[in-house]
N, C-alpha and C positions, 0 to 999 in steps of 0.2 A: 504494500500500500504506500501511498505520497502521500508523505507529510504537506499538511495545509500552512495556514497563516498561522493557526496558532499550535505551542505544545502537546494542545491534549487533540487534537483532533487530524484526521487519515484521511484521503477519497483514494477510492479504485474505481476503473470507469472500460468502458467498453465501445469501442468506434465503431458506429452504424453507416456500414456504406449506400444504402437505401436516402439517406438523410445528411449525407458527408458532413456529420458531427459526433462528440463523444456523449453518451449517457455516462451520469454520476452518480456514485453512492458514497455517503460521508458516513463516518465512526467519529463518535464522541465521547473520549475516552475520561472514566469518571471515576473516582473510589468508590461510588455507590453502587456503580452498574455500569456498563457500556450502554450506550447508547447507540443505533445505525437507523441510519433515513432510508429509505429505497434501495435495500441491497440487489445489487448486478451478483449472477454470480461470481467466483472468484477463482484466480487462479490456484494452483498448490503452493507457490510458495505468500500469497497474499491471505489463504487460509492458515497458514499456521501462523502469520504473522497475528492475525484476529487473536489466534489462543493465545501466542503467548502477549500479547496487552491485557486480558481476561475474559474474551469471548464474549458476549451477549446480556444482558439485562433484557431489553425494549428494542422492540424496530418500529419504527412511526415510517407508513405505507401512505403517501400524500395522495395517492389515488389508485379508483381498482386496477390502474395499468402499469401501475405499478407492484404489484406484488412481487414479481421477477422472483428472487432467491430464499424470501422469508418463510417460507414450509422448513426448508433445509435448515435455517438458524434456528427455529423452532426445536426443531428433531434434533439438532445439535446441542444446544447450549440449553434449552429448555425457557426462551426467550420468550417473554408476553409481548405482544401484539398491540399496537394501535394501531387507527384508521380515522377515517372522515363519518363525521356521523350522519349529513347526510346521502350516504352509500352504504350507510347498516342496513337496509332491506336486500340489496343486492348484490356486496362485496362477495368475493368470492372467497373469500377464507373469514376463520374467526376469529373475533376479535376481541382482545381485553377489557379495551377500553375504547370508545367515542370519541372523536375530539370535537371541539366548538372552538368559536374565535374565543378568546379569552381564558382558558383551559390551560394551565400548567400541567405537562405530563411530569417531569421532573423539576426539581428546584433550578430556574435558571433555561425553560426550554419551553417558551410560548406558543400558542397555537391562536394561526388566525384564518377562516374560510375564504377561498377567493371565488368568486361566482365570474361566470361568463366561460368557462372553459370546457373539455370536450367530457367531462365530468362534475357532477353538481358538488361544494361545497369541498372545492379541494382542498390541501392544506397547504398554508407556507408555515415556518416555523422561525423563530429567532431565540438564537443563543445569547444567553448572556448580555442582553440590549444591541448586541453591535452586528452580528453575524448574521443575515437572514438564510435560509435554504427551502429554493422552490423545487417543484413538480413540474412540470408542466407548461402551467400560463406562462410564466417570464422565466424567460431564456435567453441564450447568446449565440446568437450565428455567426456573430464577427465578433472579433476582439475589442476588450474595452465597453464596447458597447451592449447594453438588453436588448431585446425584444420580446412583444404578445407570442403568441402559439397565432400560425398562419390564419385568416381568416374564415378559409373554407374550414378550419376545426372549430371555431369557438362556435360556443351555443349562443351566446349575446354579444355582442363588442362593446356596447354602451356600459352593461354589468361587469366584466374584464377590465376594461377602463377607471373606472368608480373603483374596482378591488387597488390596479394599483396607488388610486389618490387616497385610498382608505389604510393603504403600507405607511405610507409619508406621514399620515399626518398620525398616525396609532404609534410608530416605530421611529423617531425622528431621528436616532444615533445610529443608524445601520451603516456600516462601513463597507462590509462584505458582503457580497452576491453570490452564494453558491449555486450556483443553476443545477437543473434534474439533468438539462440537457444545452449542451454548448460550450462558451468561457464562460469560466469565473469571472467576478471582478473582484481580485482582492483587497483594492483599496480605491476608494471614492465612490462606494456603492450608491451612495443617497444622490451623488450626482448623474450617476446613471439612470437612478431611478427618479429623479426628474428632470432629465432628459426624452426620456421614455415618456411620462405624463406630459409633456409639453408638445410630443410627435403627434402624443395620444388626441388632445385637444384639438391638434391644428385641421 
């Protein structure tokens, strides 16, 4: 796994040549428990790295398309489960626990719903006030810069739009942008992200 911006946290990622970008999965390494967002599976030497940091606590699944590798950590490490609550009627796997905007899974790892996207009620997450990591909606196909999920996916663009000015103005200290899918931005997140809400508007 690579090491990210900060000490306690990893992404491993997987290049889509359908999409000529990488998907990402971030570990949030904790004395309480691990923490992983949207696990890709993993290679052999990126899997023994997981054990020995301490394997699995919680995986937080930002949407049902993402489930990707979370059976296997389950079976593995004996990990509980979050999800988007509303995709509890339909998620395809079970779940621990629900999330909401506002919904602390752990101390330090917020949960906020984003509407307009190719799934209802997905989640973005922010660690520690500064670090945001999406699913889906906002993403990077070019460096430096975000962007929506293409318009033939979203389900509203007005409601997408409104999720990102509802980031800005809930999360004001976000520096980081770990996207599901694309670049990072590891620093000047908040400017990216209103950058984005400005494109958004015009």
């Amino acid at each position: 796994m690579k090491a990210l911006h900060r000490k306690d946290l990893f992404g491993w990622s997987v290049f889509d040549e359908a999409r000529n970008l990488d998907f990402h999965s971030v570990l949030w390494v904790r004395p309480e428990g691990n923490v992983v967002i949207d696990p890709l599976p993993q290679s052999t030497h990126d899997a023994a790295h997981l054990r020995s940091l301490g394997g699995v606590a919680w995986v937080v699944v930002t949407n049902s398309e993402h489930v990707r590798n979370t059976r296997e950590l389950v079976s593995t490490f004996g990990a509980k489960v979050a999800g988007p609550r509303a995709e509890a009627d339909t998620f395809p796997l079970e779940c621990d626990r629900w999330l909401v905007t506002g919904d602390e899974l752990v101390p330090g790892l917020m949960a906020m719903e984003l509407h307009g996207s190719k799934t209802p009620g997905e989640l973005a997450l922010l660690l520690e006030d500064t670090t945001l990591v999406t699913g889906d909606l906002i993403r990077g196909h070019m460096g430096g810069r975000l962007n929506l999920l293409p318009d033939a996916k979203l389900k509203d663009r007005d409601r997408a739009r409104a999720s990102v000015r509802e980031l800005l103005t809930a999360w004001p200290r976000i520096d980081t942008v770990l996207v599901g899918d694309g670049w990072p931005v590891f620093r000047g997140g908040r400017a990216a992200l209103e950058e984005l809400d400005r494109a958004l508007q015009g």
